[in-house]
C-alpha distance (Angstrom), angle and dihedral (degrees) to the residues before:
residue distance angle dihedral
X1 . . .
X2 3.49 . .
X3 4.27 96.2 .
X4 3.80 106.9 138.2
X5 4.67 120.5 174.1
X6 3.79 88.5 -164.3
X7 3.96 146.9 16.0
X8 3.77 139.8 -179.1
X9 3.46 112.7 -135.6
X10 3.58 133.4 164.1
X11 3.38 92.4 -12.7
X12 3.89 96.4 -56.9
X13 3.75 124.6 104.6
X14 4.23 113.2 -128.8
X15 3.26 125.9 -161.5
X16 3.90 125.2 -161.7
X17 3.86 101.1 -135.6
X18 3.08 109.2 -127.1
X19 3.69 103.6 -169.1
X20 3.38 90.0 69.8
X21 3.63 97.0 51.2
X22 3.61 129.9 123.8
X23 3.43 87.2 39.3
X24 3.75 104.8 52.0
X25 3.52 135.7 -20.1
X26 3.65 113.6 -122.6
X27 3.62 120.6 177.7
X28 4.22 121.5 -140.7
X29 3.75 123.1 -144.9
X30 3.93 103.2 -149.3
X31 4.12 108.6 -144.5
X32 3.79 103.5 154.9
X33 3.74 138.4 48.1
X34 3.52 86.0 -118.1
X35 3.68 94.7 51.8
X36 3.76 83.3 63.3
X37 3.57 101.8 44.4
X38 3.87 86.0 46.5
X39 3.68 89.7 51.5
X40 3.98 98.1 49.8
X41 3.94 94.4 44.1
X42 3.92 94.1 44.4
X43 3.82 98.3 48.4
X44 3.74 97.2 -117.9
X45 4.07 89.0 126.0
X46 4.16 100.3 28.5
X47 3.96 135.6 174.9
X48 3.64 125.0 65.8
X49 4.00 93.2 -99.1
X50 3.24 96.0 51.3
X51 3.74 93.1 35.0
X52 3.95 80.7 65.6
X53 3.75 103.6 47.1
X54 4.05 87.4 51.5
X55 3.28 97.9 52.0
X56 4.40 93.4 49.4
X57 3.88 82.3 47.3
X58 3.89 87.9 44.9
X59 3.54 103.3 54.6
X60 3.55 92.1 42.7
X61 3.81 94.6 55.1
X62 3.52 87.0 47.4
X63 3.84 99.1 54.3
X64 3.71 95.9 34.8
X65 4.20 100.9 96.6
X66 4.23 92.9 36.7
X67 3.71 112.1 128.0
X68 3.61 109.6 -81.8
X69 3.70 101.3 -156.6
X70 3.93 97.7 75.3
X71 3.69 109.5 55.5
X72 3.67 95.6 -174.5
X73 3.60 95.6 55.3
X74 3.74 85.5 42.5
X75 3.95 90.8 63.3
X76 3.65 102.1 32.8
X77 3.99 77.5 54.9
X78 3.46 92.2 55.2
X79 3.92 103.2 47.3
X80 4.04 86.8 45.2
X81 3.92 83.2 58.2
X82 3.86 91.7 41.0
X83 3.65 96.6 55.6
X84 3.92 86.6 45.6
X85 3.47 96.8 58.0
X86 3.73 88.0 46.5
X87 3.83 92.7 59.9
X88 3.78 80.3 70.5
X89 3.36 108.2 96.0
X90 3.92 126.1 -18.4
X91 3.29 110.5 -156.5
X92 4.16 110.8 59.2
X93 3.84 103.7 74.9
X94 3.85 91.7 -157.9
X95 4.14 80.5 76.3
X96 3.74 95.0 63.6
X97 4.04 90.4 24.1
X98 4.07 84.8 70.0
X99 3.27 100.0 38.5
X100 3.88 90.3 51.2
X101 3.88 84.2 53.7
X102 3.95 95.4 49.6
X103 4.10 87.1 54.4
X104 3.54 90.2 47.0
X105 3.87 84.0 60.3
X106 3.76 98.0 51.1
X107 3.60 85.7 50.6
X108 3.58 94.3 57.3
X109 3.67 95.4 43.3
X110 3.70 104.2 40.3
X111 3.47 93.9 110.1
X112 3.19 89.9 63.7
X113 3.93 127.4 82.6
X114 4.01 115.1 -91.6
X115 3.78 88.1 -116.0
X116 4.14 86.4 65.1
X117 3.81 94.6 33.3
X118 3.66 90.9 61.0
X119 3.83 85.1 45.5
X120 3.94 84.9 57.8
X121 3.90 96.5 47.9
X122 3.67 91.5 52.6
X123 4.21 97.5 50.0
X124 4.31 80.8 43.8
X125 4.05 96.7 52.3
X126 4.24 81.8 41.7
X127 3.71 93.9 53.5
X128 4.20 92.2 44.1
X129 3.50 77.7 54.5
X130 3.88 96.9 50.0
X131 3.32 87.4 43.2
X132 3.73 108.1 55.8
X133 4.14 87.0 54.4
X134 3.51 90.6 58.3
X135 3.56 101.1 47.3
X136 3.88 87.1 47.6
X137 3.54 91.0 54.6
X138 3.88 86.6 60.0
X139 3.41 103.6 41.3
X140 3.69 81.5 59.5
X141 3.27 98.3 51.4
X142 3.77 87.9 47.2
X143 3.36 92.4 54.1
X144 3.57 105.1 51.7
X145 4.32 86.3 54.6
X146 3.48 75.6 76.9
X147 3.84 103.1 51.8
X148 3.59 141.7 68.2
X149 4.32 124.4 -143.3
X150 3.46 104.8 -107.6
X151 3.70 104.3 39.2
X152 3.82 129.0 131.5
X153 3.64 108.9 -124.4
X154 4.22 130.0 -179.7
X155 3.92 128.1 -155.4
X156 3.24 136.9 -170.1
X157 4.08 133.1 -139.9
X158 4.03 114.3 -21.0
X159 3.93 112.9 -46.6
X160 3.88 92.2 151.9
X161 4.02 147.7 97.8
X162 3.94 81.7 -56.4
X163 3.76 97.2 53.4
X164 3.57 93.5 49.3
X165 3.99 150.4 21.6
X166 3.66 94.4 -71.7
X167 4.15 132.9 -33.6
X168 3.58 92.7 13.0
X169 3.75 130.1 -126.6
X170 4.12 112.6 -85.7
X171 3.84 89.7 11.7
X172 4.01 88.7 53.6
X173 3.82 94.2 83.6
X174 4.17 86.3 55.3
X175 3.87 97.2 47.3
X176 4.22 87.1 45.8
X177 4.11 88.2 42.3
X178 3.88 84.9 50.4
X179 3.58 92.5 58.0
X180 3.50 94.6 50.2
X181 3.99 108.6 48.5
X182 4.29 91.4 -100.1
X183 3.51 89.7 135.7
X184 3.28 101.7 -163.2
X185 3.86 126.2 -168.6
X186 4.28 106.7 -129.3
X187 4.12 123.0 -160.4
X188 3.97 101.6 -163.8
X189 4.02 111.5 -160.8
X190 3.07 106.4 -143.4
X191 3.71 97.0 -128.5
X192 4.13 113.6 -125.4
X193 2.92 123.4 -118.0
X194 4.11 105.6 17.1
X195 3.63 95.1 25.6
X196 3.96 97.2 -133.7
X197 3.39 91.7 151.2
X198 4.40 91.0 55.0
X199 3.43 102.4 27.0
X200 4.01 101.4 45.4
X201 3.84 112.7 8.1
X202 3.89 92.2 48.3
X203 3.69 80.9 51.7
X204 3.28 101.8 44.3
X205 4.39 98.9 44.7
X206 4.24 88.6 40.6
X207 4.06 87.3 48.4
X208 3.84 89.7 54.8
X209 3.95 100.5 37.8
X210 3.59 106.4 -97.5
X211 4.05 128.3 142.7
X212 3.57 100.5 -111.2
X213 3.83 126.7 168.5
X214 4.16 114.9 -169.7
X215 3.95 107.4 -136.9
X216 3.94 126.6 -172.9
X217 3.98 102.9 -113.9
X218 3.84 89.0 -113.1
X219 3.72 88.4 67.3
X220 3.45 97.4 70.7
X221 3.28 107.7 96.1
X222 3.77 89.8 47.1
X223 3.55 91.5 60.9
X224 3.66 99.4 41.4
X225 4.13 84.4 52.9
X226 3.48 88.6 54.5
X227 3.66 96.7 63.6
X228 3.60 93.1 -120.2
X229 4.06 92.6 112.5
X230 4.08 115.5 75.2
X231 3.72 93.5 165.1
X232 4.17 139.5 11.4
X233 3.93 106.2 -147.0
X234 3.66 123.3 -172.5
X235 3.50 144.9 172.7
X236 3.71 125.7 -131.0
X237 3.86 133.7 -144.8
X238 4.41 88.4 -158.7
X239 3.29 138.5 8.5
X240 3.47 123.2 -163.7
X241 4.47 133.2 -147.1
X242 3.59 88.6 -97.1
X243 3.88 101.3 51.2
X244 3.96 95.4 -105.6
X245 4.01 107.5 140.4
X246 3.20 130.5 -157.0
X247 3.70 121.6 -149.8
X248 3.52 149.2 158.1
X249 4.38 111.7 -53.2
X250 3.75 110.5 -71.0
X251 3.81 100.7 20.3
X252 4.07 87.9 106.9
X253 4.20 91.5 53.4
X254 4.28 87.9 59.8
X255 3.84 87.2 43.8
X256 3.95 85.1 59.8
X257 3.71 96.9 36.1
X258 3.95 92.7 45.5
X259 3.59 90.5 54.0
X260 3.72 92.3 49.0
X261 3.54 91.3 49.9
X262 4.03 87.4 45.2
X263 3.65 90.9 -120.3
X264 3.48 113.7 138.3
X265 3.68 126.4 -116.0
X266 4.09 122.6 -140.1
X267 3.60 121.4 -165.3
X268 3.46 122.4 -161.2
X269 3.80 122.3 -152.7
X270 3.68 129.3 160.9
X271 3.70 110.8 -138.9
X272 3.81 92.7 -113.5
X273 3.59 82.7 65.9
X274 3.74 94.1 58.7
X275 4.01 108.9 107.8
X276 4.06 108.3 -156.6
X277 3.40 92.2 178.7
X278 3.53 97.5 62.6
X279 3.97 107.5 77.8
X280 4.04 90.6 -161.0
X281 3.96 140.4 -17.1
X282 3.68 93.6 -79.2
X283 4.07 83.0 68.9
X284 3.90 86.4 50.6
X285 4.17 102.8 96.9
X286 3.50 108.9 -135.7
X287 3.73 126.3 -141.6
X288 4.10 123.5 -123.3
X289 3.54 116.3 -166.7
X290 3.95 138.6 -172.6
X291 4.16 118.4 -59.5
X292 3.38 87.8 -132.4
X293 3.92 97.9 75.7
X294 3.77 83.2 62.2
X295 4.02 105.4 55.8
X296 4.04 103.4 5.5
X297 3.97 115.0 33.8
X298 3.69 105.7 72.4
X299 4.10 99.4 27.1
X300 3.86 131.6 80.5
X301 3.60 87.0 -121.6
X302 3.69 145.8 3.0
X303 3.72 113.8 -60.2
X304 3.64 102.5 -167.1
X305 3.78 136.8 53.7
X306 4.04 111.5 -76.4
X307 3.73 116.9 -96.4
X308 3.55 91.3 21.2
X309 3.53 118.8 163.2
X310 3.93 115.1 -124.1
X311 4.13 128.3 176.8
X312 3.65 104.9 -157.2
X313 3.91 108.5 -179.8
X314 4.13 103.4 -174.7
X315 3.92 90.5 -149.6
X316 4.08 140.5 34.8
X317 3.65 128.9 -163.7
X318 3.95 123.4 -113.3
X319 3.79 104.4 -149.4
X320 3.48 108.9 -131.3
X321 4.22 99.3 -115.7
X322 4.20 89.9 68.9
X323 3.87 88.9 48.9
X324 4.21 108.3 97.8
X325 4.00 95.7 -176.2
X326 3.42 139.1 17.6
X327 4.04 101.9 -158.9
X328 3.34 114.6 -172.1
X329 3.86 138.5 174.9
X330 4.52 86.5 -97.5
X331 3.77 98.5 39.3
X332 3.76 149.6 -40.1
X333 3.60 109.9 -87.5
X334 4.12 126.7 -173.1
X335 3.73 130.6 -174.8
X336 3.21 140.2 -12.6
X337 4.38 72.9 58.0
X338 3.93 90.4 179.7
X339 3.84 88.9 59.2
X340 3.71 96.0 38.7
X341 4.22 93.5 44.3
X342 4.13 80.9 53.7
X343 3.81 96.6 41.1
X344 3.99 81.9 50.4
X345 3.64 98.8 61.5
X346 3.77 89.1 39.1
């Protein structure tokens, strides 16, 4: 499985663009703070891990070749860029959680000349990037103690190799399973209005050998009263104290079918992607986006009336009480979530 969004190489950050994908894989050499930005708000690097590595690579690469003789200007340089980049997106925490962490580094290092700050920054956005392959490795790991070869399982949007450093977070347990015979049966939705779930994760599972059958997201409950669903996993861009996760548009609907169905529902969420500060989902901002990804974007002409009025939220919030699992990179924790979430961070 050999699926990676992003790379640094020779001292360049790439991007596989992901709009462009199933089509052709094109990969994006990111210059420019605004290359970046433009990346993160258009999609082309998408999913809250890897949301997070691009933007530590990003603000690097976009503070690397700033005069090196006036440290001030060098860091009030750096923290204009930071909250630019942040501006990005709103809604996946990792965004801000890396940028938080690349701050924390100048701090650390101010001391020090610009030359060996920027030296710093790079080894920091690095070892996010280190990082976030590990902990995917585990929350696989993690999340296959919880599954059995054989069993039918549906996902929703893109929480695989491409939406992270490597094996992905909710797909992680499929790619692993792969490896090791599990043969597990996958229902992709194809994920309204983006289609994540058809254009990337049907990619991404065929590409590395897996059974994997594309449904329309209104089919879900059709397949789930089939009996051909064991388990719903998703990913999930924040996850508030109380165990309410937001995630991309539609994920809460299979929470409250799969519990209906008494299928259980796994959410998986990478402790980077915890958000402490919010106290439940309502704190979790929620990102709106243009009408025209609903009716326009993926047609050869409009499909609904001009001037039509659209509301096209990119994310809804799972409440906590239709969420089985929590499985994250340190453990597997269930209900009472606001205990477990604290017990988790000790």
């Amino acid at each position: 499985m050999d699926v990676t969004p992003l790379r640094f190489k020779g001292g360049n950050l790439e991007i596989l663009d992901q709009t462009r994908l199933p089509r052709e894989e094109v990969w994006l050499t990111l210059e420019t703070r605004e290359d970046v930005w433009e990346a993160i708000h258009w999609l082309k690097v998408r999913g809250a891990p890897a949301i997070g590595v691009a933007a530590a690579y990003g603000l690097f690469v976009a503070v690397r070749y700033l005069e090196e003789t006036d440290k001030d200007a060098f860091i009030a340089a750096f923290r204009e860029t930071r909250d630019y980049l942040n501006s990005s997106r709103p809604t996946a925490v990792n965004l801000s959680w890396a940028l938080e962490r690349m701050e924390a580094c100048l701090e650390a290092q101010r001391h020090r000349t610009v030359a060996q700050i920027k030296e710093a920054l790079l080894a920091e956005a690095q070892a996010i990037h280190r990082e976030d392959e590990e902990a995917c490795r585990k929350l696989g790991e993690n999340g296959l103690s919880l599954l059995s070869p054989g069993m039918g399982l549906l996902t929703h949007c893109n929480a695989g190799a491409l939406a992270a450093s490597r094996y992905g977070t909710a797909l992680a347990p499929i790619h692993l399973g792969q490896s090791m015979g599990y043969g597990f049966k996958v229902f992709a939705g194809e994920t309204r209005p983006l289609l994540q779930g058809a254009r990337l994760t049907a990619w991404e599972l065929q590409k590395a050998g897996v059974d994997v059958t594309l449904i329309c997201d209104n089919m879900a409950a059709s397949v789930m009263k089939n009996g051909w669903v064991d388990a719903v996993l998703t990913g999930c861009d924040r996850l508030a104290a109380n165990g309410d996760g937001a995630n991309k548009i539609g994920t809460s609907g299979l929470a409250i079918l799969a519990k209906e169905f008494g299928v259980p529902f796994y959410m998986f969420v990478p402790t980077s992607t915890i958000d402490r500060n919010a106290a439940t989902g309502a704190d979790i901002p929620i990102e709106q986006r243009r009408g025209d990804e609903v009716h326009r974007l993926w047609y050869a002409r409009d499909m609904a009336p001009a001037g039509i009025g659209v509301y096209n939220p990119a994310f809804d919030v799972t409440e906590a009480k239709y969420i089985t699992a929590i499985v994250t990179e340190r453990g597997i924790v269930r209900p009472p979530y606001e205990e477990g979430l604290r017990e988790l961070f000790g």
